[in-house]
N, C-alpha and C positions, 0 to 999 in steps of 0.2 A: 575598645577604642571606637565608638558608636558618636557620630559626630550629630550634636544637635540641631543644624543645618546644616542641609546638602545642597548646593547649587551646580548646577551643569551635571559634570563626570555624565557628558552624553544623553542625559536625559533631560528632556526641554519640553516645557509646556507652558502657550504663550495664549493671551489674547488681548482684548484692546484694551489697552490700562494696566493692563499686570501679565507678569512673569512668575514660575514659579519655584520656590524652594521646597525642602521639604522636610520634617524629621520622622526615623523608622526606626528611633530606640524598640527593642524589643518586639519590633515584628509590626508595631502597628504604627503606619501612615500616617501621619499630619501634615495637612498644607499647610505653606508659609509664604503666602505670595509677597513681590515686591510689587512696589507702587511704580509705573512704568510713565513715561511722558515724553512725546515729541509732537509738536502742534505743526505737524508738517507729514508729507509723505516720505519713501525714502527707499531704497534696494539695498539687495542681498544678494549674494551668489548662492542661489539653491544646491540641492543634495546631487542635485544633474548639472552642477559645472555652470548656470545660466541665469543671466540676469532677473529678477525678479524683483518688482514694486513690490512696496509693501505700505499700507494706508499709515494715517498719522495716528499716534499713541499705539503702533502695534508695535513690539520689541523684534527685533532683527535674529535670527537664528543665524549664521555666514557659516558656509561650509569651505568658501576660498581654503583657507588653510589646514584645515583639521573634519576627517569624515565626521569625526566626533557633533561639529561643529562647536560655536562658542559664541556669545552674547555680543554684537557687536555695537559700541558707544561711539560716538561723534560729537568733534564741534560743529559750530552751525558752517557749513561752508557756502559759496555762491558760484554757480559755473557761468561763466560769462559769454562761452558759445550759445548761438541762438538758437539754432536747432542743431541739439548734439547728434542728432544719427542721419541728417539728410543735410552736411555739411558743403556740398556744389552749391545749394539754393542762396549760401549768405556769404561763403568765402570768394573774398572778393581778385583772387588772385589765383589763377589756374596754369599748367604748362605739361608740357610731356604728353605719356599716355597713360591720362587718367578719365576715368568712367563711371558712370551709376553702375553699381554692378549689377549682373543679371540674377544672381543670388544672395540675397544679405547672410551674413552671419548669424549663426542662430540665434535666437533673446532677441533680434533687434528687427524694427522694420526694415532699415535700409542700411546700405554700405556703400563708399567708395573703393573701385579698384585702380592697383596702382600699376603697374608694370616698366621695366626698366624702358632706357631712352637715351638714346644719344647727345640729347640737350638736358636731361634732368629733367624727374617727375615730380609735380611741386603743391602741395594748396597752401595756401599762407589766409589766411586774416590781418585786417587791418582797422577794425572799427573798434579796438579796443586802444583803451589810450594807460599806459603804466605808470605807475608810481613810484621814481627811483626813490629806490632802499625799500621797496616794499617788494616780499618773495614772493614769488608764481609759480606754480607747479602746471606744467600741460600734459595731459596722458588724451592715451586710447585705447582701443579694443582691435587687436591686428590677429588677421588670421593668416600664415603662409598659404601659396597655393599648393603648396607639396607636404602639408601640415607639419612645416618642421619648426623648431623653436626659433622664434623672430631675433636677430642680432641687432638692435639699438644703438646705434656708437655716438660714438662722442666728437667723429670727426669724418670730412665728408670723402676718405680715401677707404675707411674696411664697412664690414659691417653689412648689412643689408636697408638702412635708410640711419637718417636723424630727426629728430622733431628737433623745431626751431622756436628758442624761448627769445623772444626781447629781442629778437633778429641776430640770435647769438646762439651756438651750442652749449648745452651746459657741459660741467666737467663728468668725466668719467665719475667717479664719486657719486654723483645725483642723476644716475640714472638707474632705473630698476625694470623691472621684468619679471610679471606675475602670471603666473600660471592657474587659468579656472578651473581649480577641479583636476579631471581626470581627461578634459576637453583636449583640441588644439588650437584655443581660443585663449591670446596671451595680450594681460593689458601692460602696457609700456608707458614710461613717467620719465619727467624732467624738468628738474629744479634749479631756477636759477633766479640769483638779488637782479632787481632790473638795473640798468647802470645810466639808460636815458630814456627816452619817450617813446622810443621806437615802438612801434604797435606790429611788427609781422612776429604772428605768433603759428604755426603751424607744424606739417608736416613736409620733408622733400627726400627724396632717393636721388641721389649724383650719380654720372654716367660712371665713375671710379667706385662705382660700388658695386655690391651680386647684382649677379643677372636675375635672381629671383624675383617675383612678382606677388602681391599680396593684396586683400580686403583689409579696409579701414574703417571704423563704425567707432559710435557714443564718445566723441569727442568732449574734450573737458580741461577748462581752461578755472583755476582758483588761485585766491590768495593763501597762501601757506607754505610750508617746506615738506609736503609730503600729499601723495594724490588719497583724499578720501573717499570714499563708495560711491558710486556712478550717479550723477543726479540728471536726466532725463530734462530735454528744453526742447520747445516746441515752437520756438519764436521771438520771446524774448526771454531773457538770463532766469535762470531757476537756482532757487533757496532750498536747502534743507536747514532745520533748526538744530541748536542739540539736545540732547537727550540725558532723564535721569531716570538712576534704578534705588532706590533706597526702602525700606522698611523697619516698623517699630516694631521687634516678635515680642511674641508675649512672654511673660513669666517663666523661669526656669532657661531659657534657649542660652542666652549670654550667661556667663557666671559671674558679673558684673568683676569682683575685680582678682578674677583669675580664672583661665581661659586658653584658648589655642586659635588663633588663625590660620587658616591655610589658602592658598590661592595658586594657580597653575595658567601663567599665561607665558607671550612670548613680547619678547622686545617692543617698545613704543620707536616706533621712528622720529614722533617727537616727543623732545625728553625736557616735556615745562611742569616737573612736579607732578606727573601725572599719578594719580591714584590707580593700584590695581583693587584694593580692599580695605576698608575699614572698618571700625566699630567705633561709637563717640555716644556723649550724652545729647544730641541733636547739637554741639554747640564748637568753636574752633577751639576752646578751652580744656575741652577733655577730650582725649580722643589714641586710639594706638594705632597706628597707619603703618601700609606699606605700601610703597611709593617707587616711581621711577627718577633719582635724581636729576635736578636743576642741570641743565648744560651737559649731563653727562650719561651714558648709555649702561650706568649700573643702577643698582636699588637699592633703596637707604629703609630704615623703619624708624618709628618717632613713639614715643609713649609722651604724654603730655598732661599733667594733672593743674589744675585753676592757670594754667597760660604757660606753666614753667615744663622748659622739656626736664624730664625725668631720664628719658634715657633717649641714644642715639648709636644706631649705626650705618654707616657709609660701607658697601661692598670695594672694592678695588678690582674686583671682575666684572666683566662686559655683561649682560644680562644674555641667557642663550635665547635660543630661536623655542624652546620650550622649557621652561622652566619652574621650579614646585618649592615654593617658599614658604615657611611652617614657622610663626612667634607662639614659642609656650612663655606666660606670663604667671606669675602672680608675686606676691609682695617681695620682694629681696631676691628675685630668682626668675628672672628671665633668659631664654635659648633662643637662636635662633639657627635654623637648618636651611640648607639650599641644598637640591636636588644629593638628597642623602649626607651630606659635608655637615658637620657643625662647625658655623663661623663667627659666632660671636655669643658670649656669655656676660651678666650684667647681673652681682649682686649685693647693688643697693637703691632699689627702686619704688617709689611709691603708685600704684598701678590705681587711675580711673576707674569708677562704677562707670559702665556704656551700658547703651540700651537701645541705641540704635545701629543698624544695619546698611552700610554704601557700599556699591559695587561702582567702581570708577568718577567716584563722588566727592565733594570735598566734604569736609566731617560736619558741616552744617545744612547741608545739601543745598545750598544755594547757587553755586556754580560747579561745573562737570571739569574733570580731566579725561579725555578720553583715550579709546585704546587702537591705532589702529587696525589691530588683529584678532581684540577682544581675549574675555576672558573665557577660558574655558573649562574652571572651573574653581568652587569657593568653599569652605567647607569654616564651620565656626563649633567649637568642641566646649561647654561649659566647665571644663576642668584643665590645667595643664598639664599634657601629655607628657610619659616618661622621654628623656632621651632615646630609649631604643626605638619607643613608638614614633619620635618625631622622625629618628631616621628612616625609618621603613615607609615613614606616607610620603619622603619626600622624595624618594629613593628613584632614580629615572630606570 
């Protein structure tokens, strides 16, 4: 069971323009790099819990979630704070006791400290102007003073503070809390549709909330329903672009029209079709994908020969927080495995010659789905895998 590209499973080797894959039938190495691209800069949560730039066209390795780590993709996003880490110098609205701290957080130059108040501890912004029915996500980088895990709430009586979207809380639901690493450095997010023009976008602690006290750093204000990778502003609003990973391997790797996918990631927070893996003939007309469905937090897979799908399956399970999805394919005889399950079988299918290779890609590569938490790993088999082999690669 010798997979003819291996991607990720913890081994990662990057530089500018490429990533790399690899095949070790029989003991002997061959590279397979993908073709890598962001005409921008961009971070990562290093192997030390810590923010770290990373230049443009260099592929992201993120350790946020997995020591393993895992390839992390993006759409273009824009932060519209001016300077995200020296947040006093532009937020035009201050109260309480709040301060330059005397220590920033680590990764960052600077920090503000917040501490409880009998009138409420506040920074709001106001030079931002909203777009009802357009979604805003605001996060940050909070560190407790006693390093305990930060409480977020959704309302200004529990909790230890709230960030303020649209001059409004969001709901319980849309709000989350990430943990760096192994750190006590936790980034905090909240999503809310704007509902009018209101521009106070910020952070406040109410006197009904802990008495606890905390650091606030890399502030980040985008359009979307989910906070992406920290993007650094220094004055005015800062861009990151998105990013592709695809590659044409040579001869033999695919078995053109029968084969095995494999891929190991976790949940998209957003779920617009996003691509975990695919193989295609460069073209939207052929192509076997697996996918995280439309509007919905499962995963579907697609085989597609000259335009016509061929075959189809929709999960009816939520996608886990890690999970290992394996398509054996070939003509009249397709499987598919989920974290050791077999859940779907298919035989009467005409299967695509591919030839080319997308990691969070759309099957012509011309536009990206990305991953919020990346893949972490991809594995492409030029033969299809017995059942028992599919159970056992996929087996958690």
């Amino acid at each position: 069971m010798s997979a003819t590209l291996k991607f990720g499973l913890g081994q990662w080797a990057t530089k500018k323009g490429s990533t790399l894959a690899y095949n070790s039938e029989n003991g002997n190495y061959k590279p397979l790099p993908f073709n890598f691209e962001r005409a921008s800069g961009a971070t990562r949560v290093n192997k030390n819990g810590l923010i770290e730039v990373v230049s443009n066209n260099k592929p992201r390795i993120d350790f946020k979630d997995s020591a393993d780590g895992s390839l992390l993709l993006e759409p273009s996003r824009t932060n519209y704070i001016l300077k995200s880490d020296d947040v006093l110098s532009t937020y035009q609205s201050q109260n309480g006791d709040v301060s330059d701290a005397s220590e920033s957080i680590n990764g960052f130059n600077n920090s503000i400290q917040i501490e409880y108040s009998t009138i409420g501890s506040l920074v709001y912004k106001r030079d931002f102007d909203p777009v009802i029915g357009t979604t805003y996500t605001i996060s940050c980088f909070v560190q407790m003073n006693d390093n305990s895990t930060p409480i977020h709430s959704a309302d200004s009586n529990s909790g230890d503070f709230c960030l303020i979207n649209n001059n409004s809380f969001a709901s319980a639901s849309d709000i989350k809390t990430e943990r760096l690493g192994s750190t006590n450095i936790y980034r905090v997010s909240s999503t809310r549709t704007a509902t009018d023009t209101n521009n106070r976008f910020g952070i406040v602690k109410y006197p009904t909330q802990s008495s606890k006290g905390f650091k606030v750093t890399g502030m980040q204000l985008e359009a979307g329903s989910y906070a992406t990778s920290y993007i650094p502003t220094q004055g005015s609003i800062g861009t990151r672009v998105a990013e592709s990973c695809t590659q044409t391997p040579p001869s033999g790797i695919i078995g053109q029209t029968e084969g095995t996918i494999f891929v190991e990631t976790s949940k998209w927070v957003e779920s617009n079709n996003g691509r975990f893996f695919s193989i295609s003939d460069g073209t939207t007309s052929n192509y076997i994908v697996i996918i995280q469905n439309t509007t919905f937090s499962n995963y579907a897979v697609y085989i597609v020969l000259g335009g016509v799908t061929q075959a189809i399956y929709t999960s009816t399970v939520t996608i886990a927080d890690n999970s290992k999805i394996a398509v054996g394919y070939k003509a009249n005889d397709v499987v598919i495995y989920v974290n050791g399950v077999q859940v779907h079988t298919d035989t009467s299918v005409t299967i695509p010659a591919c030839n080319k290779v997308y990691v969070s890609s759309r099957e012509n590569g011309t536009a990206t789905f990305q991953s919020a938490n990346g893949v972490r790993q991809a594995l492409l088999y030029n033969t299809r895998l017995s059942n028992a082999q599919l159970q056992a690669l996929t087996k958690i």
